[in-house]
TIDOKE-563840 format. One record per residue (C-alpha): x, y, z; residue in one letter. Coordinates in nm, 3 decimals. Example, Ala and Ser with C-alpha at 12.3 -4.5 7.8 and 13.67 -1.06 7.14 Angstrom:
<pts>
u;v;w;bavex
1.230;-0.450;0.780;A
1.367;-0.106;0.714;S
</pts>
This chain:
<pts>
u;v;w;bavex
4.738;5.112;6.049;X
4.467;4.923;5.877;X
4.163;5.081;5.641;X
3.839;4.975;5.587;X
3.832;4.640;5.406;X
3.621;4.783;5.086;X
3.817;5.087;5.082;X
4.155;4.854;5.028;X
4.023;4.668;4.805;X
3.934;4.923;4.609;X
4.271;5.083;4.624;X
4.465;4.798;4.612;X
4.286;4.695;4.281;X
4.346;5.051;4.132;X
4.712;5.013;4.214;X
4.677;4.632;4.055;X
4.503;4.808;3.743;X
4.734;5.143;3.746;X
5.060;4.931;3.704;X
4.921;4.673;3.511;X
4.775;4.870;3.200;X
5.067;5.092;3.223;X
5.293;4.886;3.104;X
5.117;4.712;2.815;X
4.986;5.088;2.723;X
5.474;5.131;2.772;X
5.486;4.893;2.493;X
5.205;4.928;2.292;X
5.170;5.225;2.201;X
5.285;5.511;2.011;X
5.595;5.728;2.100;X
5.661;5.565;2.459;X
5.997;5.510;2.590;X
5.947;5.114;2.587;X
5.790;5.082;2.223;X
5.824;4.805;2.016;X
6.000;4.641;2.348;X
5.999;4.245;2.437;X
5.641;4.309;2.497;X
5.585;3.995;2.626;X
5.857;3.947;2.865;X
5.746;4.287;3.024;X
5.379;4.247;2.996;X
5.412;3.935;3.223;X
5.652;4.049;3.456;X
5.488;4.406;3.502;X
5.143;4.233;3.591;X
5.336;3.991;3.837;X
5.494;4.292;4.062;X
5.139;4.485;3.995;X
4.990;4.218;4.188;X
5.287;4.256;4.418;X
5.216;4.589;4.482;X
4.807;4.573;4.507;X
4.853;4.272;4.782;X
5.140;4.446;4.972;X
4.935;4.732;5.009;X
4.616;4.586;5.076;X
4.664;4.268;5.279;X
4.644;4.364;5.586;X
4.303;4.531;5.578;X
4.105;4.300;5.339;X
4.338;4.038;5.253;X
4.416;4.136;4.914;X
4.198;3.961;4.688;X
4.173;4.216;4.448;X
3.977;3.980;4.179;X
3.627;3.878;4.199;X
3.763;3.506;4.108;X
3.915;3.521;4.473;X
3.659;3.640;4.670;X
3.454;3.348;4.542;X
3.650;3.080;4.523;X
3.733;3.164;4.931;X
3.388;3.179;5.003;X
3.335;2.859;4.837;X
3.572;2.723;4.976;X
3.442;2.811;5.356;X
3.769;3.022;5.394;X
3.571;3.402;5.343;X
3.272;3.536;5.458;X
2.927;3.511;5.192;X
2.789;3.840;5.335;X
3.103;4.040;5.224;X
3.090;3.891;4.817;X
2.899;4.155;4.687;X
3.098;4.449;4.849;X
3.410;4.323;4.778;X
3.369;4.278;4.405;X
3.217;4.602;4.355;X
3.508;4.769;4.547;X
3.729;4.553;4.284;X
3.497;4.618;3.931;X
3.519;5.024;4.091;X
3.934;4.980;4.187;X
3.970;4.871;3.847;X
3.807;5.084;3.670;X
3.984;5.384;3.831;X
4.322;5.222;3.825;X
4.247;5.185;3.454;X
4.164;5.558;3.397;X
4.437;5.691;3.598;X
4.632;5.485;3.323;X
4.482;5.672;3.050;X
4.544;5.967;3.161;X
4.925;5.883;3.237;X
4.977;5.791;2.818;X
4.699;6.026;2.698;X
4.919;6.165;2.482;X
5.046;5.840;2.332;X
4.681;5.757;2.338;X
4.603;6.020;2.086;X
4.917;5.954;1.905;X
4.832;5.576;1.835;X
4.614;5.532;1.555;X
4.625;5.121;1.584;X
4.250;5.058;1.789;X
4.382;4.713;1.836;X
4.664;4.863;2.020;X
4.454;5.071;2.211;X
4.220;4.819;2.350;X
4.502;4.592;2.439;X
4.590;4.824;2.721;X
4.252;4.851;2.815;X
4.096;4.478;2.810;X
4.183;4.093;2.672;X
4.098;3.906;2.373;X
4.154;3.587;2.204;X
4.457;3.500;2.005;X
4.220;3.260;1.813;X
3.864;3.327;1.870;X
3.654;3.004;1.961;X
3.466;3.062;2.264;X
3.452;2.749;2.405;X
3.880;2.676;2.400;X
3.886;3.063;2.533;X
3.658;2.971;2.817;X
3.858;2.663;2.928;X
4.161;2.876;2.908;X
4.038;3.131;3.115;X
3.889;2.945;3.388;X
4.206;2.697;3.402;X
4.396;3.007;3.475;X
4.179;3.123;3.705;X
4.172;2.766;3.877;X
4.556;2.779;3.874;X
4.536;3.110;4.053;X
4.306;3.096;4.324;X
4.393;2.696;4.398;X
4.747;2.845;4.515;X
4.580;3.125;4.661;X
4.378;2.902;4.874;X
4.729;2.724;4.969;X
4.906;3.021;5.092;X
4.579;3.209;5.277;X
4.617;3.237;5.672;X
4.305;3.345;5.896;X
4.509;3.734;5.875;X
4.164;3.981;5.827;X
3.913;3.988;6.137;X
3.601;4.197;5.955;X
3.364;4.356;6.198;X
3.051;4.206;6.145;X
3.161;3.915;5.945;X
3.070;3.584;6.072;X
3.361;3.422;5.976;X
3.757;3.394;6.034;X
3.841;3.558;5.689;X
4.149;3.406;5.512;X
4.380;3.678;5.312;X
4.683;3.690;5.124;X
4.890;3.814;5.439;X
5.207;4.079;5.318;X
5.465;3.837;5.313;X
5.236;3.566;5.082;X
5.277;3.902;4.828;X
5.553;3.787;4.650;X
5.445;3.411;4.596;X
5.137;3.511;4.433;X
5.290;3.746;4.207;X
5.532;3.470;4.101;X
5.228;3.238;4.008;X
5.068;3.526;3.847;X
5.419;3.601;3.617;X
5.439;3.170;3.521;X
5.023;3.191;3.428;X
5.118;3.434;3.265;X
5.413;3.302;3.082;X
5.271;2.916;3.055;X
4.926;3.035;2.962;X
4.827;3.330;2.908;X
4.916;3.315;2.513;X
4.528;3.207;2.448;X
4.333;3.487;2.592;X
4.560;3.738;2.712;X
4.482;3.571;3.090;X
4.254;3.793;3.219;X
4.175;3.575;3.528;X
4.007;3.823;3.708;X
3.711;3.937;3.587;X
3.711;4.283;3.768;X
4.040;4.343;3.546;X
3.894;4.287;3.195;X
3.556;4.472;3.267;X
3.624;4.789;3.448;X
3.890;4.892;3.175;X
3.649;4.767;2.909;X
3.365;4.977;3.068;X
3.628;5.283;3.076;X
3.720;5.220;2.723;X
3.354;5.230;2.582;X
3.280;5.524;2.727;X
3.614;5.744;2.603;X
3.601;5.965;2.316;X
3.755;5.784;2.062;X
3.646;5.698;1.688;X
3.601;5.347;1.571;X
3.640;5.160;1.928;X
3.660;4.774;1.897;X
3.520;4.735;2.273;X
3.409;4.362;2.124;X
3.107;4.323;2.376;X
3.102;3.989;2.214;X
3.382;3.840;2.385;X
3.369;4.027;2.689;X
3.178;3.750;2.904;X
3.470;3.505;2.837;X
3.668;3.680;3.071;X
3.389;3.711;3.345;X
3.287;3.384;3.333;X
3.564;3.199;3.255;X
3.755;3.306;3.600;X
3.448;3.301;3.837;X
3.448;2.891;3.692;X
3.781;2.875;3.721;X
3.771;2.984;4.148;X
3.432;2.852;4.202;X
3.562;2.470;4.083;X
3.924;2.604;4.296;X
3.743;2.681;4.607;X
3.501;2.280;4.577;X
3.847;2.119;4.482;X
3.976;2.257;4.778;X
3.684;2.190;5.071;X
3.695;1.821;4.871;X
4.038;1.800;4.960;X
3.960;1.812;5.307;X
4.217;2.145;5.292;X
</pts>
């Protein structure tokens, strides 16, 4: 059984979002069973099976790209259709902000028990360990270039989208697993700068959600937030050229 391409994406991004704030929201804040855990350690390895779980479910109807980064950097790269770009990322920047909610309301009442904002936002949206914009962009989009370059080398021709002009390349389910493993080691090799958003539909949905809950003295940091949109669309728009240079 397959469902309508923007539909999984949508709820494969929710799941991505769902699992992945949940567990930084485990260890961050206040109360939880996993506070003041190797936050880390988790963080990274949480996000890795989230991904797991948001391309298992969804790679069969859409291919699982569940990050506007993706979806670009296959289109560049000749591998996705150009007239499905703008419905796939807003069924990801919707997904995400849904699967972000649905985290909020699963810790609400750790949310109103933590009185650390930085805390807060951390389950909601990234930010620089050091701030300088321009080392923060490079970080992000290196990531990002990391993540959709082996995305590109693990696609198959797996989605056939009615009224797309184009064999569409997906993550099929048994590619699920390698990407979440090069999610975990981006994670782990470099995602101390930023927080490795890499996906811009994960950073901006939850910051969205977050500016618009009822909470006193919010640090939504508007100023940062375009690092990690267009640090990752960089990072899969040089992935995809690198690979149609390649002859790939």
């Amino acid at each position: 059984m397959t469902l309508d391409p923007f539909l999984a994406e949508f709820i494969g991004t929710a799941f991505l979002l769902l699992l992945g704030a949940g567990v930084v929201a485990n260890v961050n804040l206040k109360q939880t069973i996993a506070e003041n855990q190797n936050p880390w350690m988790l963080i990274t390895t949480a996000w890795a099976f989230a991904v797991f779980v948001g391309v298992f479910i969804s790679s069969q109807s859409s291919g699982a790209h569940l990050n506007p980064a993706v979806t670009l950097g296959f289109a560049v790269a000749g591998k996705f259709s150009w007239e499905l770009v703008a419905s796939y990322l807003l069924a990801q920047f919707l997904g995400a902000m849904c699967g972000s909610f649905l985290a909020y309301l699963a810790y609400i009442d750790h949310y109103r028990a933590t009185k650390d904002e930085a805390a807060v936002k951390s389950t909601f949206c990234t930010g620089p360990a050091i701030r300088n914009y321009k080392n923060n962009l490079f970080a992000e989009a290196l990531g990002a270039f990391v993540l959709v370059f082996s995305a590109l080398m693990l696609a198959s021709p797996n989605i056939e989208i009615k009224g797309s002009s184009v064999t569409n390349f997906g993550l099929g389910a048994l590619d699920a697993l390698p990407i979440a493993l090069v999610v975990w080691v981006i994670g782990l090799a470099l995602g101390g700068t930023t927080g490795y958003a890499i996906n811009p539909a994960r950073d901006f949905g939850p910051r969205l959600v977050y500016s618009i809950l009822p909470r006193k003295n919010k640090q939504v940091d508007w100023a940062y937030s375009w690092i990690p949109i267009l640090g990752p669309f960089l990072g899969g728009v040089i992935a995809g050229g690198l690979y149609l240079l390649l002859g790939l």
